[in-house]
C-alpha positions in Angstrom: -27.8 11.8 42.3 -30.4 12.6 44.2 -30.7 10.7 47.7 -33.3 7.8 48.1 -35.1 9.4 50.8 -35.7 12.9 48.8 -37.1 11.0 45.9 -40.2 11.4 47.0 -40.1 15.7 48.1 -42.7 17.7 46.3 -42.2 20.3 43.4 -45.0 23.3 43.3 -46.4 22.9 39.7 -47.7 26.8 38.5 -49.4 27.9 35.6 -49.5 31.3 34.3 -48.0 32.5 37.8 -51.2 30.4 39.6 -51.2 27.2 41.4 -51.8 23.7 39.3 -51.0 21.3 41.8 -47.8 19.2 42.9 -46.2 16.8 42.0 -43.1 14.5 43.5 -39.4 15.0 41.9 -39.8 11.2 41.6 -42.9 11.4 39.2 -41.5 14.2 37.6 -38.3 12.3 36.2 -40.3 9.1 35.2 -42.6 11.9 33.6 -39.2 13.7 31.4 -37.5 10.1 30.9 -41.0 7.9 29.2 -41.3 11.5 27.4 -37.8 11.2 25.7 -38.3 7.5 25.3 -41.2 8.2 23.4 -39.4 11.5 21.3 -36.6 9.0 20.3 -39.4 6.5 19.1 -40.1 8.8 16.7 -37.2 10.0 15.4 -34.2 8.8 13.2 -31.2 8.7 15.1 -29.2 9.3 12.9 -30.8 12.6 11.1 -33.1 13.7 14.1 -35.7 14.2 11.2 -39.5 12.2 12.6 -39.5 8.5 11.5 -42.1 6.2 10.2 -44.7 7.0 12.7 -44.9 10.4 12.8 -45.2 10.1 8.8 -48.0 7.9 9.5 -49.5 9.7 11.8 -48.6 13.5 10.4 -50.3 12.3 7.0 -53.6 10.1 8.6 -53.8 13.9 10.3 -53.8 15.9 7.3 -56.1 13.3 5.7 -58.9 13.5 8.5 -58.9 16.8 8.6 -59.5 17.3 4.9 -56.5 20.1 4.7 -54.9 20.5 1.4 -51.1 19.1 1.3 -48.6 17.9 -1.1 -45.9 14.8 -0.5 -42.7 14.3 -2.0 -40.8 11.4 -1.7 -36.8 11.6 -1.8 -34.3 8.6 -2.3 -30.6 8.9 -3.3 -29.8 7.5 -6.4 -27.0 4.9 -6.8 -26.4 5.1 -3.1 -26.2 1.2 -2.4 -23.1 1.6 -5.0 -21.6 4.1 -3.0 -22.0 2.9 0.4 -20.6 -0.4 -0.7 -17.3 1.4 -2.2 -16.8 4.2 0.4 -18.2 2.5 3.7 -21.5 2.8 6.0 -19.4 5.8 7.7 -19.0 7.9 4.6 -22.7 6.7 3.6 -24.2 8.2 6.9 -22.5 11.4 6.2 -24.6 11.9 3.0 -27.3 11.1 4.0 -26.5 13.3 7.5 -25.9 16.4 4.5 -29.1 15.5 2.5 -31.3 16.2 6.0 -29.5 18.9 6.4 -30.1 20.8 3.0 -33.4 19.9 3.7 -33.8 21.5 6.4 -32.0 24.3 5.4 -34.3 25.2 2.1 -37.7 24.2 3.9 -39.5 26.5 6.6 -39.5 24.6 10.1 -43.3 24.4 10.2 -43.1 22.5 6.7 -42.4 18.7 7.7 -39.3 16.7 6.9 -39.2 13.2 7.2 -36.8 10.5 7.2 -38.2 6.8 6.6 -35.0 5.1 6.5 -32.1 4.4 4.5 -31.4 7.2 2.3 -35.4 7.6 1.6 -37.0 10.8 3.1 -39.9 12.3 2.9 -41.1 15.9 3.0 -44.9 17.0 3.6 -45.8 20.9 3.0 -48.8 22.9 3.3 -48.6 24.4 -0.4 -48.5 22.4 -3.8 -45.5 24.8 -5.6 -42.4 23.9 -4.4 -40.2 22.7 -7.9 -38.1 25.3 -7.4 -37.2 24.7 -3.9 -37.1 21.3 -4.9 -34.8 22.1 -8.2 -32.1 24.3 -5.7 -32.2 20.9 -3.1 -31.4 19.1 -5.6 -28.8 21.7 -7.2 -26.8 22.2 -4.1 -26.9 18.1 -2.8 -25.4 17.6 -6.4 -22.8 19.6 -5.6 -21.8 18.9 -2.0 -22.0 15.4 -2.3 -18.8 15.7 -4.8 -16.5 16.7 -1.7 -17.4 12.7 -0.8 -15.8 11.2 -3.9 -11.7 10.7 -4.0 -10.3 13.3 -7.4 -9.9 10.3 -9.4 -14.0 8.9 -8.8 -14.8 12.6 -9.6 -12.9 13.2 -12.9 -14.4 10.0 -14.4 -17.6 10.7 -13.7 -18.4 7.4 -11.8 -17.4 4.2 -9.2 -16.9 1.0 -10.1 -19.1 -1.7 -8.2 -21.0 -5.1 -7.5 -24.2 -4.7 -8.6 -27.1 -6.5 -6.5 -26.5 -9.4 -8.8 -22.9 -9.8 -8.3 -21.6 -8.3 -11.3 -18.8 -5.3 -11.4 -20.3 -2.6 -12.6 -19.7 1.0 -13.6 -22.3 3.8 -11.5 -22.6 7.1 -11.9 -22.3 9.5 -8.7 -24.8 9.8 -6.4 -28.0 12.0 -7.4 -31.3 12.9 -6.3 
């Protein structure tokens, strides 16, 4: 909102209470907008959680610099079944629930990706994490439930087209 012909005022840039430089307010916004152009880039908008590249380039990282580092991959089981039967809304809520029990049971310095779909990722510093892994699991189990209608949850399963065409009987989404 700012007029055209105060674009181009300068802003005192300190550091540590001393002088840096300056800059215009112009620069400054280009500056803030190509750095959340470049933050979205990166992340999954519908989780939040990094994307591809910065699994690429979190893990080429760790690699180069020869620092121990475990990887677990993530995918929902029978998902496609249930994203077919309760809709891409109710799918993106799941998977929405699964980034958040991840981050949730995982430290923030510990990384949590989310490659797409309902595939994530998660990259930690340390090698023994089952039972972290063991209580994500326990408590996605259990939440996801509230997703299913009474009936879908008392049988124990949905009812489907499999990938071939075929009706088919899944069980409930798992991990």
């Amino acid at each position: 909102d700012r007029p055209s012909d105060k674009l181009y005022d300068f802003v005192v840039v300190t550091e540590n209470d001393q002088y840096a430089g300056i800059v215009t307010i112009k620069k400054m916004l280009q500056k803030a907008t190509e750095l959340e152009v470049s933050n979205a880039r990166q992340q999954s908008p519908l989780t939040g959680l990094p994307g591809n590249l910065a699994i690429e380039q979190t893990l080429a990282s760790l690699i180069e610099e020869e620092k121990d580092f475990s990887v677990t991959y993530i995918d929902i089981d029978n998902f496609k079944a249930f994203n077919d039967v309760y809709g891409f809304e109710c799918g993106d809520l799941v998977i929405k629930l699964l980034a958040k029990i991840l981050r949730d049971h995982f430290l923030t310095n510990q990384f949590i990706g989310h490659i797409g779909g309902d595939d994530f990722i998660i990259i930690l510093d340390y090698h023994n994490a089952e039972h972290k892994f063991e209580e994500v699991v326990r408590v996605f189990e259990k939440e996801v439930l509230n997703f299913y209608s009474e009936e879908d949850r008392e049988k124990g399963y949905i009812t489907a087209k499999s990938r071939y065409g075929k009706i088919e009987k899944f069980p409930l989404i798992s991990l």
